[in-house]
C-alpha atoms as a printed R data frame, in Angstrom:
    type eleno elety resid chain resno      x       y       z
1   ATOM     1    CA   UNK     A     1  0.000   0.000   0.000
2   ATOM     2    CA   UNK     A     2  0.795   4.090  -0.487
3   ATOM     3    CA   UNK     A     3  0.943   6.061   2.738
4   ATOM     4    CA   UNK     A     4  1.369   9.795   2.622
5   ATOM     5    CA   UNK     A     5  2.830  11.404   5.197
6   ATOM     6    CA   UNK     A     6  1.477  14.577   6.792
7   ATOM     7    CA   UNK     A     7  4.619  16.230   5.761
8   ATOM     8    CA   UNK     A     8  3.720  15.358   2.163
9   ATOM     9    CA   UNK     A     9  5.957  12.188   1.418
10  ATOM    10    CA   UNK     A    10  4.564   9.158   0.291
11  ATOM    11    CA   UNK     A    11  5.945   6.248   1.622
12  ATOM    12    CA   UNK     A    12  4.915   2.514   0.230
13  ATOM    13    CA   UNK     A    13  4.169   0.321   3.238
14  ATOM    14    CA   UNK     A    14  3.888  -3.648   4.092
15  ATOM    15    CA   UNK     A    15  0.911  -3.553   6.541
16  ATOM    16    CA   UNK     A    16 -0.114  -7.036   7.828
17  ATOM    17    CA   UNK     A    17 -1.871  -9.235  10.722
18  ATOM    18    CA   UNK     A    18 -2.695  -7.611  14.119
19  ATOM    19    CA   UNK     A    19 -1.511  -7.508  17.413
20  ATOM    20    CA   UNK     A    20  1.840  -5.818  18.931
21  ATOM    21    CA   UNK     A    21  3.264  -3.620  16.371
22  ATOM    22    CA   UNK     A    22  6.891  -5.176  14.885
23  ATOM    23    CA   UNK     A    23  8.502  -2.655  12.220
24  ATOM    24    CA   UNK     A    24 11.690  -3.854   9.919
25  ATOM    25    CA   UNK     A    25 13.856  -0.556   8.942
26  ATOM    26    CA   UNK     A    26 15.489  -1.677   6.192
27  ATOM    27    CA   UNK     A    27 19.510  -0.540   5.502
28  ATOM    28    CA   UNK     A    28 20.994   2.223   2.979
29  ATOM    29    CA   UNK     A    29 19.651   1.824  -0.990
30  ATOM    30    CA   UNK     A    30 17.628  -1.402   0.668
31  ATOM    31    CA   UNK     A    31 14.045  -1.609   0.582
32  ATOM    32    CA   UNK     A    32 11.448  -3.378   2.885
33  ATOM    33    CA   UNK     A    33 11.456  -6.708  -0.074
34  ATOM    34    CA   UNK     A    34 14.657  -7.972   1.845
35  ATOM    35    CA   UNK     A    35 11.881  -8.861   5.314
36  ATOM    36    CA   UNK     A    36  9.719 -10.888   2.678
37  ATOM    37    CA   UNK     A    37 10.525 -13.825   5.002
38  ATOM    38    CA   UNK     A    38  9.174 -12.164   7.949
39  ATOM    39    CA   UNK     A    39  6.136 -11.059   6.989
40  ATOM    40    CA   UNK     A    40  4.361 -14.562   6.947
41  ATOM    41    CA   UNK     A    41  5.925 -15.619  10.017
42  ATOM    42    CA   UNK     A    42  4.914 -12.522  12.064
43  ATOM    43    CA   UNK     A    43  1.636 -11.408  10.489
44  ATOM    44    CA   UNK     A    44 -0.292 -14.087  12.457
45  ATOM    45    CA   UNK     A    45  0.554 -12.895  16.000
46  ATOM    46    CA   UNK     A    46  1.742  -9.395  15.269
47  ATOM    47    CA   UNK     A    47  0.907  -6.289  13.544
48  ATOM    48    CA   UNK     A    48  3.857  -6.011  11.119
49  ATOM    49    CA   UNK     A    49  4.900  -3.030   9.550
50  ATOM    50    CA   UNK     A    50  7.507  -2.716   6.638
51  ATOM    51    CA   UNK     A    51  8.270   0.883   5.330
52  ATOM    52    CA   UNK     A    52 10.058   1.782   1.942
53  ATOM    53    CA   UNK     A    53 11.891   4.455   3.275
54  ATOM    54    CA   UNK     A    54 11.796   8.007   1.580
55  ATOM    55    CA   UNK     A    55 13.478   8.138  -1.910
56  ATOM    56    CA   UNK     A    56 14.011   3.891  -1.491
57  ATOM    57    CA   UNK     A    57 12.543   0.794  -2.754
58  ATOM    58    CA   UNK     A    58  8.746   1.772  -4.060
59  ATOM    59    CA   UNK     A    59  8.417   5.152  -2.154
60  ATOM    60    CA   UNK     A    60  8.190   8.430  -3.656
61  ATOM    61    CA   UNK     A    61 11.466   9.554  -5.173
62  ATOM    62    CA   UNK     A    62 11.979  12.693  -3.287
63  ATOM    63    CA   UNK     A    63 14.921  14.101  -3.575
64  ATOM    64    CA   UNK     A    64 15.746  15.666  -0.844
65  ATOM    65    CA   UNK     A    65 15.775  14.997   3.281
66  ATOM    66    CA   UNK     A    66 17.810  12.078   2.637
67  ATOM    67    CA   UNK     A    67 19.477  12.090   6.823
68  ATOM    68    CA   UNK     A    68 19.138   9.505   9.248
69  ATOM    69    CA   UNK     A    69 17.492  11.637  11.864
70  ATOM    70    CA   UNK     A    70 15.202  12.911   9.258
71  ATOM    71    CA   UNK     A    71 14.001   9.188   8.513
72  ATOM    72    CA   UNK     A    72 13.475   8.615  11.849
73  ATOM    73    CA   UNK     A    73 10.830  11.695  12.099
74  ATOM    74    CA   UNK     A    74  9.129   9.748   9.005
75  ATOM    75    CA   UNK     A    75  8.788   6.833  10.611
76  ATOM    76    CA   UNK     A    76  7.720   8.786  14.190
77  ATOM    77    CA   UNK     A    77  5.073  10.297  11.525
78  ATOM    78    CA   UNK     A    78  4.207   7.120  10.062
79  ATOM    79    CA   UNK     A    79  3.385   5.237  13.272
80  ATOM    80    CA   UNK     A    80  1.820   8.406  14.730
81  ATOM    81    CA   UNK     A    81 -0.917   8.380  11.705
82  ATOM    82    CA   UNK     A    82 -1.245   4.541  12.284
83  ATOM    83    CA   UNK     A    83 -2.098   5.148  16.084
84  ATOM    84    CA   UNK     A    84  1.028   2.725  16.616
85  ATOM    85    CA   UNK     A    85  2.128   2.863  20.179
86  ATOM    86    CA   UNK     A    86  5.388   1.647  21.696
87  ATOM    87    CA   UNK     A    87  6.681  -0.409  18.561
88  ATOM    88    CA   UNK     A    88  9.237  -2.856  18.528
89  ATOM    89    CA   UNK     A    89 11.599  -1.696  15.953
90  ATOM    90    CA   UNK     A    90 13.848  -4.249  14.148
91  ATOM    91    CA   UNK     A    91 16.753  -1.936  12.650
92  ATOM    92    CA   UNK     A    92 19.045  -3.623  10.054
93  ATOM    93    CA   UNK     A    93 21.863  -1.564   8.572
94  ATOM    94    CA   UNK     A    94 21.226   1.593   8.492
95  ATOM    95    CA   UNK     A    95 18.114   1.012  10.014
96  ATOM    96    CA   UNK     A    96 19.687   0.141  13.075
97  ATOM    97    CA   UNK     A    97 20.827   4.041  12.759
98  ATOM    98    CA   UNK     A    98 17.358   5.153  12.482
99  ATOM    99    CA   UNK     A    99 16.233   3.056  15.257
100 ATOM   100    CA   UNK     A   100 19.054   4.762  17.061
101 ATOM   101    CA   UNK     A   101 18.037   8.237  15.609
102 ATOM   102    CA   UNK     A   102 14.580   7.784  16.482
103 ATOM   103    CA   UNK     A   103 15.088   6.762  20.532
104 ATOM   104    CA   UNK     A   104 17.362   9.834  20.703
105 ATOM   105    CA   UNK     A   105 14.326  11.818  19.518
106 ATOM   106    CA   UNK     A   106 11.718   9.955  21.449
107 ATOM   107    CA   UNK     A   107 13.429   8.252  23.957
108 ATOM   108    CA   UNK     A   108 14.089   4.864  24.988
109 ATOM   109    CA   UNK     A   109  9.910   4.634  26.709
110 ATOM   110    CA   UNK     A   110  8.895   5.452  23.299
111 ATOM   111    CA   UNK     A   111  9.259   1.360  22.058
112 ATOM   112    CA   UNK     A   112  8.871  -2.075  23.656
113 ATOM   113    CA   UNK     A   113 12.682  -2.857  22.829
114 ATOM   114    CA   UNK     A   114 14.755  -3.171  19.898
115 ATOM   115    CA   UNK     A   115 16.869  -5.337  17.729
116 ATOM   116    CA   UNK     A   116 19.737  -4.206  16.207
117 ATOM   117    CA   UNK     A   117 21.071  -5.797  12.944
118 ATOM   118    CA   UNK     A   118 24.588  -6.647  11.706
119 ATOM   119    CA   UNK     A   119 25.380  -2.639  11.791
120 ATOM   120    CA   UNK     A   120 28.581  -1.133  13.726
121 ATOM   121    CA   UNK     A   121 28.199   1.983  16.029
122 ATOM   122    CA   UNK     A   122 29.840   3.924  12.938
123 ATOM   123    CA   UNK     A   123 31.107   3.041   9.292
124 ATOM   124    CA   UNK     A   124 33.359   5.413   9.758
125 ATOM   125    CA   UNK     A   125 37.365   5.110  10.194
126 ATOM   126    CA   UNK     A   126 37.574   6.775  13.362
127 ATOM   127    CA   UNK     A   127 41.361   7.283  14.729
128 ATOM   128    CA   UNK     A   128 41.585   4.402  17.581
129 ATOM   129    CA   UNK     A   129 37.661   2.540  16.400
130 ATOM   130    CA   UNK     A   130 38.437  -0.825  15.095
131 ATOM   131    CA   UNK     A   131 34.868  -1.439  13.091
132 ATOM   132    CA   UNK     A   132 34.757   1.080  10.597
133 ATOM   133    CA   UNK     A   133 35.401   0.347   7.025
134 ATOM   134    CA   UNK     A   134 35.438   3.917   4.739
135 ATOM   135    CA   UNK     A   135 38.082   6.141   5.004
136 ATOM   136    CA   UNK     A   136 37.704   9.702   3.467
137 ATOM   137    CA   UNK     A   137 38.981   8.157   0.431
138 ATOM   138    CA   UNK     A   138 36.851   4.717   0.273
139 ATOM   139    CA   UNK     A   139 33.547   7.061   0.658
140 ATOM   140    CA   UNK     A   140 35.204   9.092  -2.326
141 ATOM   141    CA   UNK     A   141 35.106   5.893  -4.286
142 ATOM   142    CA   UNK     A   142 32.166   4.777  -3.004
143 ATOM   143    CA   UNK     A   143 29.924   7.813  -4.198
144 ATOM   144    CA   UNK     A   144 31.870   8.370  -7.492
145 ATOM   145    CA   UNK     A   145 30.936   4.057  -8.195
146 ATOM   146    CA   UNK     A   146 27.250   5.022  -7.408
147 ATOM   147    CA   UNK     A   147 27.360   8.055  -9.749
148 ATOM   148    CA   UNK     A   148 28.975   6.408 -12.651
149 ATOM   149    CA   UNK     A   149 28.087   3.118 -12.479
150 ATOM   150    CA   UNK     A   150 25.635   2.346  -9.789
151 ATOM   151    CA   UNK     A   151 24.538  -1.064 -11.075
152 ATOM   152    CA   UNK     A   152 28.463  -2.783 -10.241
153 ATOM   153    CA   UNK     A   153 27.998  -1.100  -6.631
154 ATOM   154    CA   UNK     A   154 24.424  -2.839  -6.536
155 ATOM   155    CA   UNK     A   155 26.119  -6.142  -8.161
156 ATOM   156    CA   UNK     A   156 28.992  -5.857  -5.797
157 ATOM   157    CA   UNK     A   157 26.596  -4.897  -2.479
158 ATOM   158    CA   UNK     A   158 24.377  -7.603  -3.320
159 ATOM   159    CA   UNK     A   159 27.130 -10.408  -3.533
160 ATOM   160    CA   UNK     A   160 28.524  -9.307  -0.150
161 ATOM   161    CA   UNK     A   161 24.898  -9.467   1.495
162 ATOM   162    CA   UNK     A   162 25.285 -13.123   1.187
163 ATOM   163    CA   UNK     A   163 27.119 -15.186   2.750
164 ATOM   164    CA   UNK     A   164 26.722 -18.055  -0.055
165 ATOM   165    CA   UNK     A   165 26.198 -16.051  -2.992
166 ATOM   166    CA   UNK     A   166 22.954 -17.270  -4.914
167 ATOM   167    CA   UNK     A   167 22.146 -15.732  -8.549
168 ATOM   168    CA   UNK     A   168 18.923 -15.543  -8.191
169 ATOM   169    CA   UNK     A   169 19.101 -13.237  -4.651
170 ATOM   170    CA   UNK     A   170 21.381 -11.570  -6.034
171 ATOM   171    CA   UNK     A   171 19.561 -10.117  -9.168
172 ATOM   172    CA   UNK     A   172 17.040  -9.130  -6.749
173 ATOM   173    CA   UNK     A   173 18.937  -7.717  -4.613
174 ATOM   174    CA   UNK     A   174 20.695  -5.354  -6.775
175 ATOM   175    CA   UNK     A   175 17.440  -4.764  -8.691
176 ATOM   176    CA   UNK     A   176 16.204  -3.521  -5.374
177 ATOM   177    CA   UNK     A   177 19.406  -1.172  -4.993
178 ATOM   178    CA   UNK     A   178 19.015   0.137  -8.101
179 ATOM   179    CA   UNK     A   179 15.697   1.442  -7.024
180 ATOM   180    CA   UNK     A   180 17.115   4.158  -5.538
181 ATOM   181    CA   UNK     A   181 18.040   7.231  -7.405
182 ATOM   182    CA   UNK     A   182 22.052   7.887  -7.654
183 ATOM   183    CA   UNK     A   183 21.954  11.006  -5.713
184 ATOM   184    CA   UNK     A   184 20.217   9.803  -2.743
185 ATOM   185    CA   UNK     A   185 22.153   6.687  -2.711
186 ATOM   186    CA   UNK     A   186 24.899   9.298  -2.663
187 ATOM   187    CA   UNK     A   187 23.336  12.030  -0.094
188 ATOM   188    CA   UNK     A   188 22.332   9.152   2.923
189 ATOM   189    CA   UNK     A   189 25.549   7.011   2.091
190 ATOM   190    CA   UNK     A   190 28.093   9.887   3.211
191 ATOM   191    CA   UNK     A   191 25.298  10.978   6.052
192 ATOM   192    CA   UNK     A   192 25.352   7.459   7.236
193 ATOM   193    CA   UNK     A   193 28.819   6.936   7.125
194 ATOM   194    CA   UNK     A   194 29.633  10.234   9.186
195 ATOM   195    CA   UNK     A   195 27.316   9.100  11.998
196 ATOM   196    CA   UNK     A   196 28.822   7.643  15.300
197 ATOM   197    CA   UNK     A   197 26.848   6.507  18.099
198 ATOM   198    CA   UNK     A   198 29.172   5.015  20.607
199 ATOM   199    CA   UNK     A   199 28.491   7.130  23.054
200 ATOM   200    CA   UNK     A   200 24.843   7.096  23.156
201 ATOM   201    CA   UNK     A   201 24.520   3.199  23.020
202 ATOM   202    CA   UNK     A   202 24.629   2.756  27.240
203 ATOM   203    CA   UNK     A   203 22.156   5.610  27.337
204 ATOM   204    CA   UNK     A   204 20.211   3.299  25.580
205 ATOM   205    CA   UNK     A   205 17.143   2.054  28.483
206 ATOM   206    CA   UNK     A   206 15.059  -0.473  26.612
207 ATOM   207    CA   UNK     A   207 15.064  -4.280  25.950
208 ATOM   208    CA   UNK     A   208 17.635  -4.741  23.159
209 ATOM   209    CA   UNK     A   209 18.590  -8.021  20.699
210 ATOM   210    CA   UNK     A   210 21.528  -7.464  18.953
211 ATOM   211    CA   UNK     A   211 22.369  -9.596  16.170
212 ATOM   212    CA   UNK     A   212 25.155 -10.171  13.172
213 ATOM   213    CA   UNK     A   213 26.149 -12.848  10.945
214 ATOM   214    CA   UNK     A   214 29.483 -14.583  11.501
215 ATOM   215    CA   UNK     A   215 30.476 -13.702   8.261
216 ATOM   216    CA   UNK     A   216 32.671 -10.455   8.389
217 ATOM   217    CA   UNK     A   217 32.102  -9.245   4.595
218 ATOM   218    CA   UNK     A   218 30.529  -6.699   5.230
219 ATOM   219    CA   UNK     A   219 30.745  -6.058   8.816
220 ATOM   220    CA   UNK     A   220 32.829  -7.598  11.606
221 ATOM   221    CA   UNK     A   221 30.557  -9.776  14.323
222 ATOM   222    CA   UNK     A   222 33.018  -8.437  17.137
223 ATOM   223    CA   UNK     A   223 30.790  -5.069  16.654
224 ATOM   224    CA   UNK     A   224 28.013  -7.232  17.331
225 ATOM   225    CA   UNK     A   225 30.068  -8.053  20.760
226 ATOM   226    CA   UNK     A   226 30.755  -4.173  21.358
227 ATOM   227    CA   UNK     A   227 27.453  -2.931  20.756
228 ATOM   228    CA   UNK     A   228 25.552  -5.854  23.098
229 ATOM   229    CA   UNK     A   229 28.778  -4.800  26.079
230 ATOM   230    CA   UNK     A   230 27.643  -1.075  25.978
231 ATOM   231    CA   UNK     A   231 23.573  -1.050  25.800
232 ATOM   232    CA   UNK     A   232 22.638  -1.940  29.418
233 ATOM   233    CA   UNK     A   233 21.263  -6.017  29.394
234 ATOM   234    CA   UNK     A   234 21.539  -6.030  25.692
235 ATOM   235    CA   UNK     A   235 21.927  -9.847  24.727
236 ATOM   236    CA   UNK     A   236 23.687 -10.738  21.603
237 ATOM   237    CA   UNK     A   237 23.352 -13.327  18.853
238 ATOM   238    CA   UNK     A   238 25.700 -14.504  16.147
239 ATOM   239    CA   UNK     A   239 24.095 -16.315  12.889
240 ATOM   240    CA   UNK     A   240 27.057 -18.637  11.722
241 ATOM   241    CA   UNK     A   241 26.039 -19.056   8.408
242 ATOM   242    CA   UNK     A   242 24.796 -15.831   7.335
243 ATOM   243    CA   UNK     A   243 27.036 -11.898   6.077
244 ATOM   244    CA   UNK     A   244 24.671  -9.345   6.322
245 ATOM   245    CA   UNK     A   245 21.540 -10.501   5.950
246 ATOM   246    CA   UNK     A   246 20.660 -13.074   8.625
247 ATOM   247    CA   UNK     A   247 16.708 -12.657   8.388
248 ATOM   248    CA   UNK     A   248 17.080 -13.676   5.077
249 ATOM   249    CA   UNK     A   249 19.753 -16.397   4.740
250 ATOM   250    CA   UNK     A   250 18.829 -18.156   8.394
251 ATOM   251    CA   UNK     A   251 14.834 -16.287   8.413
252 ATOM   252    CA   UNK     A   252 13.618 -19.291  10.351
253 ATOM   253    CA   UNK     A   253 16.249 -19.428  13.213
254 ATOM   254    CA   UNK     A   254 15.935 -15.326  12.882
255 ATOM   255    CA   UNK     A   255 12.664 -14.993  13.900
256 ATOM   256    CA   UNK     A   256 12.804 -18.159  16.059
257 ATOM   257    CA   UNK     A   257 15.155 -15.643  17.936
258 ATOM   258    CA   UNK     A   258 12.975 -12.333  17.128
259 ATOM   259    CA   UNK     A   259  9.452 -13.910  18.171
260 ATOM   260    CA   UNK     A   260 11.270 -15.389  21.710
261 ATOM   261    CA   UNK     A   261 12.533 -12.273  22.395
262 ATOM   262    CA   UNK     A   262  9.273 -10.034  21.389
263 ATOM   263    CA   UNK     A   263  7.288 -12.437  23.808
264 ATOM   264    CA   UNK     A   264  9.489 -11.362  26.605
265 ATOM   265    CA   UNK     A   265  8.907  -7.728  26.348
266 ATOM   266    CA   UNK     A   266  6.702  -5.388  28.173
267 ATOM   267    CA   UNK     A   267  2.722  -4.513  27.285
């Protein structure tokens, strides 16, 4: 379905079953296809919500407001028009930034808990910060790939996803990617990147699942230990046979894990 926003952006939404609201925020030039898996499981105990976020996957191509902070007001928007209450927000990727975004807005009493996946504290190549990847110079490569050839970035992103490469995913995947107009893959790629929150994580006072693939292709699991060793009670879990994209290449064992810990949460 289209949702528009009061602020005037339409957003295309997965809306399904009933119950205690579960929202998937889907990572940078993603879309809210990579949670197919979930939807079926969740949708008969749960209300399940899957946003496109602005400018991604079938939303409206807007070109501008392309931050992190500014996707979490969409999505405070969003579940405001919904009459969703105290959400449990499942933040993969970038997502996991928005989630972050959005309890610094809102604060921690604004959600049931969250779950946090396979995304460091920062991307970023911080002097003495062992989990981040892009240098000024790796960005600079990064956003001149998307700009001139955007499908080998999408080709290349969605190889890495996997942690056994399949060619059928992966034409998906990248078709998904490509979904996303250069210049915002661009604009929230360097505004990702330059976003650190290690030292809000133990500020952090809600129920919290962390989990990563083994698979360090993409992103290191030890940031999975970091993250889970700052946020107060957090409790980790590490998908051996999955990269980045554990709800997809393990879904049932995933949300084995996400329904166990949802049912343990607060009213």
């Amino acid at each position: 379905m289209e949702y528009t926003l009061n602020n005037g952006v339409t957003l295309h939404l997965v809306d399904a079953g009933q119950g205690v609201p579960v929202v998937f925020i889907h990572g940078v030039m993603m879309s809210g296809r990579f949670f197919e898996r979930q939807v079926p499981f969740f949708s008969p105990s749960n209300r399940v919500l899957i946003p496109d976020l602005r400018g991604h996957g079938q939303s409206e191509k807007v070109l501008e407001g392309h931050t992190v902070g500014n996707y979490a007001q969409d999505l405070r928007l969003l579940l405001d028009d919904l009459g969703v209450e105290r959400p449990f927000l499942i933040g993969w990727s970038m997502g996991a930034m928005v989630v972050y975004e959005y309890l610094k807005a809102f604060g921690s009493a604004s959600v049931r808990g969250i779950c946090i996946v396979d995304q460091p504290p920062s991307d970023y190549a911080w002097e003495g910060y062992p989990f981040g990847v892009l240098t000024p110079t790796s960005l600079a490569e990064m956003v001149e790939g998307i700009q001139l050839d955007q499908r080998a970035v999408a080709d290349e992103f969605a190889q890495l996803m996997q942690h056994e490469p399949d060619e059928a995913t992966s034409t998906w995947m990248a078709e998904e990617i490509m979904r996303v107009p250069a210049v915002v893959a661009s604009t929230i790629l360097v505004n990702q990147t330059l976003r650190d929150y290690r030292a809000f994580l133990p500020e952090i006072a809600c129920p919290a699942l962390v989990v990563f693939g083994r698979d360090p292709k993409l992103t290191p699991p030890e940031a999975g230990e970091y993250i889970a060793g700052q946020i107060p009670g957090a409790r980790l879990v590490v998908m051996e046979e999955s990269s980045h994209c554990p709800f997809y290449e393990e879904s049932q064992k995933f949300n084995g894990i996400l329904a166990e810990f949802a049912q343990g949460l607060s009213s």
